[in-house]
C-alpha positions, 0 to 999 in steps of 0.5 A, spaced: 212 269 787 206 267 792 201 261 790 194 265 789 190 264 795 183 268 796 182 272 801 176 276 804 177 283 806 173 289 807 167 284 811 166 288 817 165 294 813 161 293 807 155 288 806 157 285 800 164 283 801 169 282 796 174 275 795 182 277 794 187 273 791 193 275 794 200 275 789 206 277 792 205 282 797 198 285 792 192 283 794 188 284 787 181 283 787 178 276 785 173 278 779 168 273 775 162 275 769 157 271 769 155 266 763 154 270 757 150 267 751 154 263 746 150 267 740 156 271 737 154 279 734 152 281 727 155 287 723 151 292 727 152 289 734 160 290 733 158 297 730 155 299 736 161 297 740 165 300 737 162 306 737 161 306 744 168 303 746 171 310 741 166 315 743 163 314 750 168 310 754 164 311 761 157 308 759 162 303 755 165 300 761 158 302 766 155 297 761 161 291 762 162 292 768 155 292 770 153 285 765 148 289 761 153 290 755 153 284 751 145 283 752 144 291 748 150 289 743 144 283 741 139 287 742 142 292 737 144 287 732 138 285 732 133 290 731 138 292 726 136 287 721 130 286 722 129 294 721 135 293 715 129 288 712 123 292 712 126 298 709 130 296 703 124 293 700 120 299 701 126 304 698 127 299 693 120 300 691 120 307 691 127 307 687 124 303 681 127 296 683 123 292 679 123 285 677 121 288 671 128 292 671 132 286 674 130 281 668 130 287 662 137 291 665 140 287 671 146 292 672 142 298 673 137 293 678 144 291 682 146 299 683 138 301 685 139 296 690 146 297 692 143 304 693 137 302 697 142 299 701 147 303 703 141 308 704 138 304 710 144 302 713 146 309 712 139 310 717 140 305 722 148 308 723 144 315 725 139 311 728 140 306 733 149 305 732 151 312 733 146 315 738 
């Protein structure tokens, strides 16, 4: 095999010329990204990933290659917690969660949350991760 040494193609015909390495007798298209931030994904930002990856390949992979993927996996994640920390008081409170209950019988106070939970992120997966 050949060293690796870039090349420009295709200056005459396009405006925005693109740098190929050439390997061998192919020239493969020298491809960077951008930085990224270093703030890793939550729960939710996986979820929508995922989703995307399975269930809609074409805008997953528009979005990769147009740098807009990970910023809305954050975006995503976040939106998502903060909705997570609004709704689960609420339900607990329409459930009957009280600290009353938590002092007097901590088992059913555990279930009711664990219910109320589940309810939310059950919300949040209609919502915001499979849409």
């Amino acid at each position: 095999m050949q060293s690796a040494k870039p090349t420009k193609k295709g200056a005459n015909k396009m405006n925005n010329p693109m740098t190929y390495i050439q390997n061998g007798d192919y020239l493969i298209p020298d491809l960077k990204l951008s930085q990224q931030p270093e703030k890793s994904l939550g729960k939710y930002g996986r979820m929508r990933k995922t989703y995307l990856k399975e269930h809609r390949p074409i805008l997953y992979n528009q979005m990769l290659l147009s740098e807009k993927l990970y910023p809305h996996l954050l975006e995503i994640d976040e939106t998502a917690q903060s909705r997570l920390e609004q709704m689960i008081p609420q339900l607990a409170k329409e459930a009957g969660a009280t600290e009353e209950l938590k002092a007097s019988d901590p088992m059913k106070w555990v279930g009711l949350m664990n219910t109320c939970k589940a309810q939310a992120e059950e919300i949040l997966m209609a919502e915001l991760i499979n849409s």
